[in-house]
VEXVO-29417 format. One line per field, with one value per residue (C-alpha): x, y, z. Coordinates in Angstrom, 1 decimal, decimal comma. Each point is the difference from the previous one (the first is absolute). Layout:
// residues N
c1 = (X/...)
c2 = (Y/...)
c3 = (Z/...)
// end
This chain:
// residues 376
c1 = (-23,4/-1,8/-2,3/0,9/-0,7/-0,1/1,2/0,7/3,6/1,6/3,0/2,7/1,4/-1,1/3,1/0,2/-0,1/-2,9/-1,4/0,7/-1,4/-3,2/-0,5/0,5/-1,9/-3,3/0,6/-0,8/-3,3/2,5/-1,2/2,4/1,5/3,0/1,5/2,5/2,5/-0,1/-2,9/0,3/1,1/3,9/1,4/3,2/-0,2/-1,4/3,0/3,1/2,5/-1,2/2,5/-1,1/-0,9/-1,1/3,2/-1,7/-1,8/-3,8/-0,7/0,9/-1,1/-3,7/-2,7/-2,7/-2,7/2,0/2,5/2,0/-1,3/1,8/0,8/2,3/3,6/1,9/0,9/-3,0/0,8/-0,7/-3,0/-1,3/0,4/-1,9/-3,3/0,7/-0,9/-2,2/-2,2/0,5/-1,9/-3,1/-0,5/-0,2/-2,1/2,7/-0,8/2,5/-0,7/2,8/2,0/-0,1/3,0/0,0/1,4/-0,5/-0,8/-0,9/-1,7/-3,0/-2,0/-0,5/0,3/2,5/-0,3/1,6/0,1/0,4/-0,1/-2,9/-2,5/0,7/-0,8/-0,5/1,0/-0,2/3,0/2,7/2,6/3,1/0,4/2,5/2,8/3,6/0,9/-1,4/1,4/3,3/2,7/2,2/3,2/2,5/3,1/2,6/0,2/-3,6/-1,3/3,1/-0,8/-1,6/-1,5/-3,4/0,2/-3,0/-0,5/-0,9/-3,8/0,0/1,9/-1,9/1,8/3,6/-1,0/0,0/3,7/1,4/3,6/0,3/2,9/-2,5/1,0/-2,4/0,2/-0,3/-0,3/-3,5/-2,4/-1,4/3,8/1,0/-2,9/0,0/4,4/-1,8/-2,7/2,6/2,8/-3,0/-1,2/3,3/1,4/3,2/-1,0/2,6/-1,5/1,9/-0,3/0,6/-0,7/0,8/-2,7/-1,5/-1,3/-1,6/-1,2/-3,9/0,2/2,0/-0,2/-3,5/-1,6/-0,6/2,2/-2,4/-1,8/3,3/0,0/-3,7/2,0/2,5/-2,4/-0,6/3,5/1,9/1,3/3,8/-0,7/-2,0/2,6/3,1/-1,4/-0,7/2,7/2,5/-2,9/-0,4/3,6/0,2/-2,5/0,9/3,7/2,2/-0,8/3,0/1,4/-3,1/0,3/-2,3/0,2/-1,9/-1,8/1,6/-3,3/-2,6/-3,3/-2,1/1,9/0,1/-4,3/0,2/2,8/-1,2/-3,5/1,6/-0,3/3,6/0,4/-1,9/2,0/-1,2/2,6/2,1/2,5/0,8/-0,2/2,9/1,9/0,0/0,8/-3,1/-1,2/2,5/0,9/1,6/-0,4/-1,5/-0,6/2,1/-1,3/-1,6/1,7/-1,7/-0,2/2,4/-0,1/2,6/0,0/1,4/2,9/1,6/-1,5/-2,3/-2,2/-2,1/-3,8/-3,0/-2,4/-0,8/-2,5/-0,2/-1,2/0,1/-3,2/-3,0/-1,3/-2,9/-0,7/-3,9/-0,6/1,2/-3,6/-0,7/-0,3/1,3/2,9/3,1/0,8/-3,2/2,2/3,2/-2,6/0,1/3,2/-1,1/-3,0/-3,8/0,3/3,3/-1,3/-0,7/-2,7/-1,6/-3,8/0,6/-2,9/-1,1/3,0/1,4/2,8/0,1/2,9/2,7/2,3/2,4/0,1/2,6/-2,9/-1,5/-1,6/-3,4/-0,7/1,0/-2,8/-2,3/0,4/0,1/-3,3/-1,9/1,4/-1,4/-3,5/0,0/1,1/-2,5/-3,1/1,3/-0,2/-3,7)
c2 = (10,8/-0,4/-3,2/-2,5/-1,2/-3,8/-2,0/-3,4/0,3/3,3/0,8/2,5/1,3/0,1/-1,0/-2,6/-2,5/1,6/0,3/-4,2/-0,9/1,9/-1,7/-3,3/0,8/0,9/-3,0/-1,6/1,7/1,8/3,4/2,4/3,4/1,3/3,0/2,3/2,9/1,6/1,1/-2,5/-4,0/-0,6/3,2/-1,1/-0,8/3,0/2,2/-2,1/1,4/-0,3/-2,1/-2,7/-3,5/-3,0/-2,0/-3,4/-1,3/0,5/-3,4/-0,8/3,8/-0,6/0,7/-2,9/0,1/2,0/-0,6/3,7/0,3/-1,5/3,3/0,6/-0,4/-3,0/2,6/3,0/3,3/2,0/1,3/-3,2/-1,0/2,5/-0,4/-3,7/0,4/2,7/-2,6/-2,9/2,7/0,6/-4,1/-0,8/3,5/0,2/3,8/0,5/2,4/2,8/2,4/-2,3/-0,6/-2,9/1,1/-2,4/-4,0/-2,6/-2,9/0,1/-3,3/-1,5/3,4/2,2/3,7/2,3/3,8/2,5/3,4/-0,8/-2,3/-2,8/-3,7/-3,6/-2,8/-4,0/0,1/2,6/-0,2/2,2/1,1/3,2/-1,8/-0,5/3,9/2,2/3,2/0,9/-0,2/3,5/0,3/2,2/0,6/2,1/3,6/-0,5/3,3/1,9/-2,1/2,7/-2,4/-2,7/-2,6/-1,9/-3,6/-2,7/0,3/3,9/-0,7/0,3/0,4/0,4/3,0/2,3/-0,8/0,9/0,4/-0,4/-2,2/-2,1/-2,4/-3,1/-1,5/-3,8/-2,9/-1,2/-0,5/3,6/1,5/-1,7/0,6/3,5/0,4/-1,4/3,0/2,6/-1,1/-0,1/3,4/2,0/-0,4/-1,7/-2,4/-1,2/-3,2/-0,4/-3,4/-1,1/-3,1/-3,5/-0,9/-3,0/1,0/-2,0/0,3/0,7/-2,4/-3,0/-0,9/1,8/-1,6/1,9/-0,8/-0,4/-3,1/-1,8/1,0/-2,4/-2,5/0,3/1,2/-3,9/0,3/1,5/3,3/-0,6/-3,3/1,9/2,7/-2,2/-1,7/3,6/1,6/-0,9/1,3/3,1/0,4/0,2/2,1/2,7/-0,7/1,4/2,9/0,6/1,6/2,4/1,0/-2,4/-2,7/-3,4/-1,1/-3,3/-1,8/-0,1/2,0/-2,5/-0,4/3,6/0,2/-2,6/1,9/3,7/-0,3/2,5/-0,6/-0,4/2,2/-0,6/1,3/2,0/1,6/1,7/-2,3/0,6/3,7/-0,1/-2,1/2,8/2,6/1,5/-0,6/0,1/-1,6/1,5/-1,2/0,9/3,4/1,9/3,3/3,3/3,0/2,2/-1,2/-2,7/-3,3/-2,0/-3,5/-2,2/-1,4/3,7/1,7/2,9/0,9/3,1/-0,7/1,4/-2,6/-2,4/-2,7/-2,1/-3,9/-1,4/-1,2/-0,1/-1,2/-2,2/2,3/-0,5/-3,1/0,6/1,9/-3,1/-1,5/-3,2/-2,9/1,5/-3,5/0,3/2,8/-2,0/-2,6/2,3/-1,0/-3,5/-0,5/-0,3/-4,2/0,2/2,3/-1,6/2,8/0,4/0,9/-0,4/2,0/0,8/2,4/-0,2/1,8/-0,1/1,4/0,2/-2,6/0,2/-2,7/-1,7/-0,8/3,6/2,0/0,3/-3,6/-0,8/2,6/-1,3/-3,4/1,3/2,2/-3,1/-1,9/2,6/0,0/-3,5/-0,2/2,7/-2,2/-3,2/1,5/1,9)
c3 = (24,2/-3,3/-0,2/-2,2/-3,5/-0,5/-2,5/-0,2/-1,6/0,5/-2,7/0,7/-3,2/-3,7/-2,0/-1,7/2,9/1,2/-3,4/-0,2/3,4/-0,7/-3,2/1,2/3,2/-2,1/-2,1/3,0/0,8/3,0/1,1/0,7/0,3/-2,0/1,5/-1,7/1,5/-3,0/-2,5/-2,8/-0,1/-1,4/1,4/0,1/-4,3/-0,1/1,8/-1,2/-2,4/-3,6/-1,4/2,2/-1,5/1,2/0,8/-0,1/-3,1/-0,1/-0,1/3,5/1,3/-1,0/3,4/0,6/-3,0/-2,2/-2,8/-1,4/-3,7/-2,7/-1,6/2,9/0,1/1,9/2,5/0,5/0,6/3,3/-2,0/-1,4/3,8/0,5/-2,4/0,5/3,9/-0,6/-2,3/2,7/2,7/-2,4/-0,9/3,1/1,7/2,4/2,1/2,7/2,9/-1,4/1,9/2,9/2,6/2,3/3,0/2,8/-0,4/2,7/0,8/2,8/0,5/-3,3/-2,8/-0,9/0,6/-1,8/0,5/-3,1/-0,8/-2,1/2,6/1,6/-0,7/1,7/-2,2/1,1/-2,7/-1,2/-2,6/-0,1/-3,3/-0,1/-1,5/0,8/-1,3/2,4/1,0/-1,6/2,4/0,5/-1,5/2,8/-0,8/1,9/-1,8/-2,4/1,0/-1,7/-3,4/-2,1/-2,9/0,4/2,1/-0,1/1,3/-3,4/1,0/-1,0/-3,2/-3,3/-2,9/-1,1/-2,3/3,6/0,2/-3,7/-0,3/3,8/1,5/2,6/2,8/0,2/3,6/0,1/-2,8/0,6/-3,2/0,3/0,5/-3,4/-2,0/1,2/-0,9/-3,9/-0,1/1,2/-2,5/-3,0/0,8/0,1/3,3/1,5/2,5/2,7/2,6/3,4/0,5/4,0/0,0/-2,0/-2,9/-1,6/-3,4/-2,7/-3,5/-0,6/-2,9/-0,8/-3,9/-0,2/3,1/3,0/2,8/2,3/-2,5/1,0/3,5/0,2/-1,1/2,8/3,1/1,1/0,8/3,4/-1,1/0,3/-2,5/-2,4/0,1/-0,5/-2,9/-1,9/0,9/-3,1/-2,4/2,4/0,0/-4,1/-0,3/2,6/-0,1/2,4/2,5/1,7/-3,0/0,3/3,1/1,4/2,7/-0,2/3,1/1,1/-0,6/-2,9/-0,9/1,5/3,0/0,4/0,4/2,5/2,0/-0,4/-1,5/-2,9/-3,7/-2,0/-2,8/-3,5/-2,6/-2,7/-1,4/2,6/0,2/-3,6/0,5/2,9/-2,4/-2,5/2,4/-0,3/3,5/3,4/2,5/3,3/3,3/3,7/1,1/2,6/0,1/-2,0/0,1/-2,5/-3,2/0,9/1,2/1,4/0,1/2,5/-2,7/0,6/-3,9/-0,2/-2,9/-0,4/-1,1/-0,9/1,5/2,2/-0,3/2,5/-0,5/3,5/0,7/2,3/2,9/1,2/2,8/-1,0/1,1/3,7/0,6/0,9/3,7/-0,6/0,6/-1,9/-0,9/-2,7/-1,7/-0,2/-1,5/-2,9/-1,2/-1,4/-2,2/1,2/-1,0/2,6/2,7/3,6/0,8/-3,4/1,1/3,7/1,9/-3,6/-1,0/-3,4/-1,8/-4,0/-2,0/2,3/-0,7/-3,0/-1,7/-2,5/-2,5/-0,1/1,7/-0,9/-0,9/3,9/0,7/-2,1/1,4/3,6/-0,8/-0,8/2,6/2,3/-1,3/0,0/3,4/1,0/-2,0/2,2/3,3/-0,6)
// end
């Protein structure tokens, strides 16, 4: 075995939660070691589909330190994402070890070791920080190998102008499915979603302010509270699903994070595209049989694409030799969690949370560091 390299923190992934937790770690006077799998920071920005744009407002999606320029839009593009992270890596020197794979992580006497295919390290203190979208999970379906068109899972899609005037089947009605539906019906093609399961979806925006503003507001509350008191305005706004196709889950957006750790739908202009026609709706898949699909309500309809939004798993984080009750930990936020920094393990960015995303990383990132400083 290779000796090892030690560090006093060791970070696993240079995201943006990694990209946070280093920051706020050398705000500290904390030395560490960032390592990446991949050979530059943000590599998921950097491979998403281009129409991509920040679903919550930059306000509340700004890292520790550093506010998005005022030149940029209430919601950045992937490529302002992009530069904006790419900027927050140079401020603060951040140089990750690239093209690095953790492979094996446990605890021996007081350090973590972890084993990569790039060296191996011994930290007093590690952070998880490969984020809640991991590898993308495979779609099977009975009779795929006789489709003869794409099908590519959402994490391979780039652009709706590959698919112009092709009839293509989006699976699922996650953020990514219905933004990617928009970018095929703008560049030419005819986009169908098969839609399994019930939905909660609510506007981005309510009268000009961001919906997740209102959702501070409401996040002192328990979820099924906060949602009963905004359902009637949620309810105007989105109106009614069923004659869309669409099936309301029996409990709110809120309510749905706590229960599934998944974020509801934030509309930006789907729903009004199904209204108009423009965008399908048919339910769960049967079977392929060629260029056919059959679904399970007995119709068939021939396609010449399949995109399939269904996910991806935390498989990463199970590397590590540890209690799996630190993983279902993962589920609440760091200030909620009963083993946050227990034998000096930390996870940062996996939790989904009802006020946005990267603001609960950037507030478990410096949580982290400070907890880190505490215990030197």
């Amino acid at each position: 075995m290779q000796p090892f390299t030690q560090t006093n923190t060791l970070i696993v992934g240079a995201g943006i939660s990694g990209l946070a937790t280093a920051a706020c770690l050398k705000r500290q006077g904390i030395e560490y070691v960032a390592i990446e799998k991949h050979a530059q920071v943000a590599s998921a920005w950097h491979n998403h589909y281009h129409r991509l744009h920040l679903h919550t407002n930059k306000r509340i999606s700004q890292l520790p330190y550093r506010k998005f320029g005022k030149n940029i839009p209430r919601y950045p593009s992937r490529q302002q994402v992009i530069d904006y992270l790419n900027d927050y890596q140079q401020t603060f020197n951040i140089q990750p070890v690239f093209n690095t794979i953790a492979t094996a992580i446990k605890k021996e006497g007081d350090y973590w070791l972890t084993q990569t295919t790039n060296g191996n390290f011994q930290s007093e203190f590690l952070v998880m920080a490969t984020g809640p979208y991991g590898k993308p999970k495979p779609f099977v379906l009975q009779g795929m190998e006789t489709f003869p068109g794409k099908i590519l899972h959402s994490a391979a899609y780039k652009t709706g102008k590959d698919f112009v005037g092709q009839k293509v089947l989006v699976i699922g009605f996650g953020n990514s499915a219905c933004e990617i539906a928009i970018d095929l019906f703008e560049q030419g093609a005819t986009p169908v979603m098969a839609v399994r399961s019930a939905v909660n979806i609510v506007p981005r925006d309510v009268l000009g302010i961001p919906i997740l503003e209102l959702s501070l507001i409401l996040n002192f509350l328990p979820p099924r509270i906060a949602d009963l008191l905004s359902a009637p305005l949620a309810n105007i706004l989105i109106g009614d699903l069923t004659s869309l196709g669409l099936k309301r889950k029996p409990y709110g957006p809120l309510e749905q994070i706590q229960r599934e750790g998944k974020a509801p739908v934030l509309d930006i202009g789907t729903i009004r595209l199904i209204r108009k026609g423009q965008i399908k709706i048919v339910g769960d898949l049967d079977r392929i049989d060629g260029k056919l699909v059959h679904f399970k309500e007995g119709t068939t309809q021939p396609f010449d694409a399949i995109i399939a939004c269904i996910g991806y798993s935390r498989d990463e984080i199970k590397i590590i030799e540890t209690d799996s009750n630190r993983f279902d930990d993962l589920r609440v936020s760091a200030i909620h969690q009963q083993y946050f920094g227990k034998d000096g393990l930390y996870f940062c960015g996996y939790y989904v949370s009802p006020t946005g995303q990267i603001r609960e990383i950037s507030g478990d990132a410096r949580k982290i560091a400070k907890d880190i400083s505490r215990r030197q």
